[in-house]
N, CA and C atoms as an extended XYZ file, in Angstrom:
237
Properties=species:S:1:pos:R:3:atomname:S:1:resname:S:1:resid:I:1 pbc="F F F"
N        -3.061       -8.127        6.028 N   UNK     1
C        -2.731       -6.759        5.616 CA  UNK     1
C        -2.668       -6.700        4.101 C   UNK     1
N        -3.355       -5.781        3.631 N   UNK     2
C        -3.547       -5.155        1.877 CA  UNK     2
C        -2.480       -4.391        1.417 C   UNK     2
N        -1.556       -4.784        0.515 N   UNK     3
C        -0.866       -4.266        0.205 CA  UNK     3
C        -1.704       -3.151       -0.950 C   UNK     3
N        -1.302       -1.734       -0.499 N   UNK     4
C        -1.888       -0.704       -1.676 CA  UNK     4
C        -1.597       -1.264       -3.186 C   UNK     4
N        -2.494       -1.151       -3.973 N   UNK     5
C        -2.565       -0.939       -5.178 CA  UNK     5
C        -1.683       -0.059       -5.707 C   UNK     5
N        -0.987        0.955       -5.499 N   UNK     6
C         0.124        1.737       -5.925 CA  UNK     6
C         1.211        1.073       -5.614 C   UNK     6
N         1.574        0.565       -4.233 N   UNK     7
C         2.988       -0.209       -4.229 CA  UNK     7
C         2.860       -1.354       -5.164 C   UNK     7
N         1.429       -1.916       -5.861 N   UNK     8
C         1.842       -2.764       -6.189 CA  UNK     8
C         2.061       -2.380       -8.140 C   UNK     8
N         1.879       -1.345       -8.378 N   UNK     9
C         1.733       -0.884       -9.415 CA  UNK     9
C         3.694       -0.583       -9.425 C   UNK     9
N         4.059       -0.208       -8.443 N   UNK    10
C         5.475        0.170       -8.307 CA  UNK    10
C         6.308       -1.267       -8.237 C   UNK    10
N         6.041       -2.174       -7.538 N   UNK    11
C         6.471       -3.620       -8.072 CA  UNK    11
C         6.628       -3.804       -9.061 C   UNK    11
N         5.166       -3.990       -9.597 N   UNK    12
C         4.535       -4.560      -11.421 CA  UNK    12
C         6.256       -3.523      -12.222 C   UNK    12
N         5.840       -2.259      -12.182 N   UNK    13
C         7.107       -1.347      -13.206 CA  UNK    13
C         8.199       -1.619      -12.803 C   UNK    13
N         8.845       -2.207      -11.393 N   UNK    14
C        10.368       -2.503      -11.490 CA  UNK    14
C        10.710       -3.523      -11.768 C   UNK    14
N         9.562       -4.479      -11.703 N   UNK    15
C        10.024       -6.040      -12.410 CA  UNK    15
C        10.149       -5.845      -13.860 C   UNK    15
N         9.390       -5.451      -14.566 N   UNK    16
C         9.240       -4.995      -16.513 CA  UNK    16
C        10.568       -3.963      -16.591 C   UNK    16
N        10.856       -3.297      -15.996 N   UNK    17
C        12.524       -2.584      -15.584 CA  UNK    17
C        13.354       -3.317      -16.022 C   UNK    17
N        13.591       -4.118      -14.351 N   UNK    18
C        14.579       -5.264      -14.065 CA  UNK    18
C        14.784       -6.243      -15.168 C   UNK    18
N        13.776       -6.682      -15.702 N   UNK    19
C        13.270       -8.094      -16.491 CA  UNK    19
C        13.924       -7.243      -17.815 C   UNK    19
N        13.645       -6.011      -18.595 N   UNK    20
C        14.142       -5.417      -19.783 CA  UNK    20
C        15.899       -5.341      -19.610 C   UNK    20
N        16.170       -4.634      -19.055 N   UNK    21
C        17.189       -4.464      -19.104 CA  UNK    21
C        18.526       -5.757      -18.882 C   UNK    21
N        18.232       -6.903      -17.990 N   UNK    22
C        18.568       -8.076      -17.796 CA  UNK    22
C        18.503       -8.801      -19.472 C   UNK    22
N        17.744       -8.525      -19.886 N   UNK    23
C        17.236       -9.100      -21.237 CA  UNK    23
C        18.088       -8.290      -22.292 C   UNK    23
N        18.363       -6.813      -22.064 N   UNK    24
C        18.987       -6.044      -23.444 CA  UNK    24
C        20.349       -6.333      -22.923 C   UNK    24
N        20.692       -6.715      -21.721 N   UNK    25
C        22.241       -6.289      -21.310 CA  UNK    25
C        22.784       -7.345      -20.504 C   UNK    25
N        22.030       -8.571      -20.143 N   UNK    26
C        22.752       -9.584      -18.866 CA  UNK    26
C        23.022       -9.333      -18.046 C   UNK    26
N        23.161       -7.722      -17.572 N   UNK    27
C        23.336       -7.447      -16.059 CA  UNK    27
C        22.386       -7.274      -15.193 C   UNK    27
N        22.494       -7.846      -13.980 N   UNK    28
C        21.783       -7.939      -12.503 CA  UNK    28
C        22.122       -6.075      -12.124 C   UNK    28
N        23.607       -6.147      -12.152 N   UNK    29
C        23.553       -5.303      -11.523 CA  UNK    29
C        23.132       -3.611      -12.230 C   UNK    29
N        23.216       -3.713      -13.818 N   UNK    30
C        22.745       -2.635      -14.193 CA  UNK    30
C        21.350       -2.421      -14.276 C   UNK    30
N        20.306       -3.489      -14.050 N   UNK    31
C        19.241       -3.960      -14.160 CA  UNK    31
C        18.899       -2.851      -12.884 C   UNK    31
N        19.546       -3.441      -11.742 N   UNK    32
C        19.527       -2.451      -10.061 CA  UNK    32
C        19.424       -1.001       -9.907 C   UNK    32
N        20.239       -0.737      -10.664 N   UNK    33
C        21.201        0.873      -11.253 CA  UNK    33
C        19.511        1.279      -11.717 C   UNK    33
N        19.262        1.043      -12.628 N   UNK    34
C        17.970        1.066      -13.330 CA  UNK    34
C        16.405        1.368      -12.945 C   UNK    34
N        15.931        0.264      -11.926 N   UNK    35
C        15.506        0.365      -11.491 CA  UNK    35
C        15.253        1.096      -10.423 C   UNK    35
N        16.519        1.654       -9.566 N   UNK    36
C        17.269        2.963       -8.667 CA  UNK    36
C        16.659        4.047       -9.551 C   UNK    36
N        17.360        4.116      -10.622 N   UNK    37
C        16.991        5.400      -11.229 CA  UNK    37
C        15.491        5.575      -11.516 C   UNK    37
N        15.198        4.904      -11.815 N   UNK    38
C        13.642        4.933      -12.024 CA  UNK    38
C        13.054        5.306      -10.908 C   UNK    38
N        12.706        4.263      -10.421 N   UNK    39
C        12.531        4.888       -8.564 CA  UNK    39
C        12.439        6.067       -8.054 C   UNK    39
N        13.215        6.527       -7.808 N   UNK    40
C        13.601        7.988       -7.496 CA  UNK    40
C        13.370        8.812       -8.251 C   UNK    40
N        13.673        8.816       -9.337 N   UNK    41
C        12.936        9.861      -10.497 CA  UNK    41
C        11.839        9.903      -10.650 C   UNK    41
N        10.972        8.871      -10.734 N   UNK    42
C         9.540        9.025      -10.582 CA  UNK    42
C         9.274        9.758       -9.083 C   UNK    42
N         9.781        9.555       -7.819 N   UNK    43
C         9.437       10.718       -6.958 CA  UNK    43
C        10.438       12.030       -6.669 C   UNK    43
N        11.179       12.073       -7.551 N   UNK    44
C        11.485       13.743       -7.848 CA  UNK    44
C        10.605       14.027       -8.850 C   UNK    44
N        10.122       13.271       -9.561 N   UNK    45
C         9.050       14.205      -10.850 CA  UNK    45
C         8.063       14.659      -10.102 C   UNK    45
N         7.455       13.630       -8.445 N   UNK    46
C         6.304       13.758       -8.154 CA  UNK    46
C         6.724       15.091       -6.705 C   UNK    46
N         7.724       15.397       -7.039 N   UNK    47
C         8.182       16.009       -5.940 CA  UNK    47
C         8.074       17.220       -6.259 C   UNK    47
N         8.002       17.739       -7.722 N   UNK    48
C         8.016       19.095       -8.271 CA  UNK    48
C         6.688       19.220       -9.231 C   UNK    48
N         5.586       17.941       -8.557 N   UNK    49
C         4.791       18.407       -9.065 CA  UNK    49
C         3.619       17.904       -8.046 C   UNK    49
N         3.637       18.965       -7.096 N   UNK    50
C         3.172       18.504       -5.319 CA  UNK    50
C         1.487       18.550       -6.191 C   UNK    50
N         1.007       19.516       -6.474 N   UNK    51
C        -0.161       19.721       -7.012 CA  UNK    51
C        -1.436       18.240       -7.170 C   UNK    51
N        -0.696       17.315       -8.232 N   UNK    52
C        -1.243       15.948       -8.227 CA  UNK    52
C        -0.495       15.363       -7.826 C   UNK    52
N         0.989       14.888       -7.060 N   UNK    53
C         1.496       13.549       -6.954 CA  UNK    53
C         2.260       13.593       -5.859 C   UNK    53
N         2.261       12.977       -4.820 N   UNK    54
C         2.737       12.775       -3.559 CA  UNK    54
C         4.451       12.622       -3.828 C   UNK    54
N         5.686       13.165       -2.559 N   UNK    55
C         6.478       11.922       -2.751 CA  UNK    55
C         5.950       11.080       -1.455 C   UNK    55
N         6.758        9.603       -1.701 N   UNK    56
C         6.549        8.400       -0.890 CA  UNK    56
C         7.981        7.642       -1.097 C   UNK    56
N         8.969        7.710        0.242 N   UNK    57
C         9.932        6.763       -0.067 CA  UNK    57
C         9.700        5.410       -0.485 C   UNK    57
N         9.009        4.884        0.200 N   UNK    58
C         8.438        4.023       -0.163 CA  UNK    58
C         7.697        3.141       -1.783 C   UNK    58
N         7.232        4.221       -2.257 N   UNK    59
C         7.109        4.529       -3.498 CA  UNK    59
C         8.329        3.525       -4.046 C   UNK    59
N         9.621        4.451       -3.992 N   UNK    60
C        11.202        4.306       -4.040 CA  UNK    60
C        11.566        2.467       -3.996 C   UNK    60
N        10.881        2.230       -2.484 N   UNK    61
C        11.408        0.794       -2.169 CA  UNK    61
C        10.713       -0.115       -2.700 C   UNK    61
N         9.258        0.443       -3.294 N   UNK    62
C         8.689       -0.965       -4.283 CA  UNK    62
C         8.953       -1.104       -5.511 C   UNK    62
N         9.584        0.069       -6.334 N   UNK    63
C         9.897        0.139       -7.068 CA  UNK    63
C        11.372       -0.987       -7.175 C   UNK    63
N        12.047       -0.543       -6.863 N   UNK    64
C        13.757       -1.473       -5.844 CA  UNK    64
C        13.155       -3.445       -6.009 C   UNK    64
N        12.276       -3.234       -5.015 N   UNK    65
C        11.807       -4.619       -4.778 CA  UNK    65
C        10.957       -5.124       -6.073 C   UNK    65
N        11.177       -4.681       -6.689 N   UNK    66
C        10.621       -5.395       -8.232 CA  UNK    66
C        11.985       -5.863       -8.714 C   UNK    66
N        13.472       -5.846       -8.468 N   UNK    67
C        14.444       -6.357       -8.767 CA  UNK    67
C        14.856       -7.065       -7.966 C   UNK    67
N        14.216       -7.519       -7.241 N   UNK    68
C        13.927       -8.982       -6.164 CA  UNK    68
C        13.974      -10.271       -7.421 C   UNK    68
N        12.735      -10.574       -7.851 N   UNK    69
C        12.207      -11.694       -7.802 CA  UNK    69
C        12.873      -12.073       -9.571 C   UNK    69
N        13.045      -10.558      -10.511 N   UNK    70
C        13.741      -10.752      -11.073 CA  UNK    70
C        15.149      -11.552      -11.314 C   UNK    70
N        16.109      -11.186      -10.221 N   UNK    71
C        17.451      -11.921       -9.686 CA  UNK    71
C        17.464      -13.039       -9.460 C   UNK    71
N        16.255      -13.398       -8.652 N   UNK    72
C        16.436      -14.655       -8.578 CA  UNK    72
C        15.757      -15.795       -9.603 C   UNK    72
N        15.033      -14.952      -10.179 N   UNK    73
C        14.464      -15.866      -11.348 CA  UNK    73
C        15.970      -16.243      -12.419 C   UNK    73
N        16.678      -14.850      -12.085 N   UNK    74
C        17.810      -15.186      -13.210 CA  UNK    74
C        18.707      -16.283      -12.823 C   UNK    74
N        18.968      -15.990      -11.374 N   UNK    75
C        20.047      -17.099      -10.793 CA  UNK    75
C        18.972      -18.596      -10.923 C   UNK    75
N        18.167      -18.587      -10.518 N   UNK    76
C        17.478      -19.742      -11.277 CA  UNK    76
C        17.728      -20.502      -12.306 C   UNK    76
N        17.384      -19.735      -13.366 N   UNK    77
C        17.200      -19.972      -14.571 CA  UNK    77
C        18.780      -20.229      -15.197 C   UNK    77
N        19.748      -19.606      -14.854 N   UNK    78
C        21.273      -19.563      -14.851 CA  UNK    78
C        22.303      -20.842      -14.876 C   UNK    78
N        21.563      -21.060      -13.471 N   UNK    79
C        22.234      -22.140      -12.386 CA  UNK    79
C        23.171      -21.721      -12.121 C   UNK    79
């Protein structure tokens, strides 16, 4: 199974998210917050602008899951 090219475009932006903000601030969890907000705002923008841009919860959850691999790279890297 192919993961779409858009979820993975929504990965790619919540890891560079996750990964920035971890980097300006040390938090996991504001890193989350962050990436949340992002998420979702990108499909309320696409929500009021039906014309070109779908919403997709989903959208939402790859965005989210880009602060996966982040976390654990940190707890990694941490110890």
């Amino acid at each position: 199974m192919m993961i779409p090219f858009d979820k993975l475009l929504h990965l790619t932006v919540g890891m560079v998210i996750a990964a920035l903000v971890v980097i300006l601030t040390g938090s996991l969890v504001l890193a989350g917050a962050a990436v949340l907000l992002a998420g979702a705002g990108r499909e309320l923008y696409d929500a009021y602008h039906p014309d070109t841009n779908t919403v997709d919860i989903w959208d939402v959850v790859a965005t989210c899951a880009g602060w996966i691999p982040v976390a654990l790279a940190v707890r990694i890297f941490q110890g």
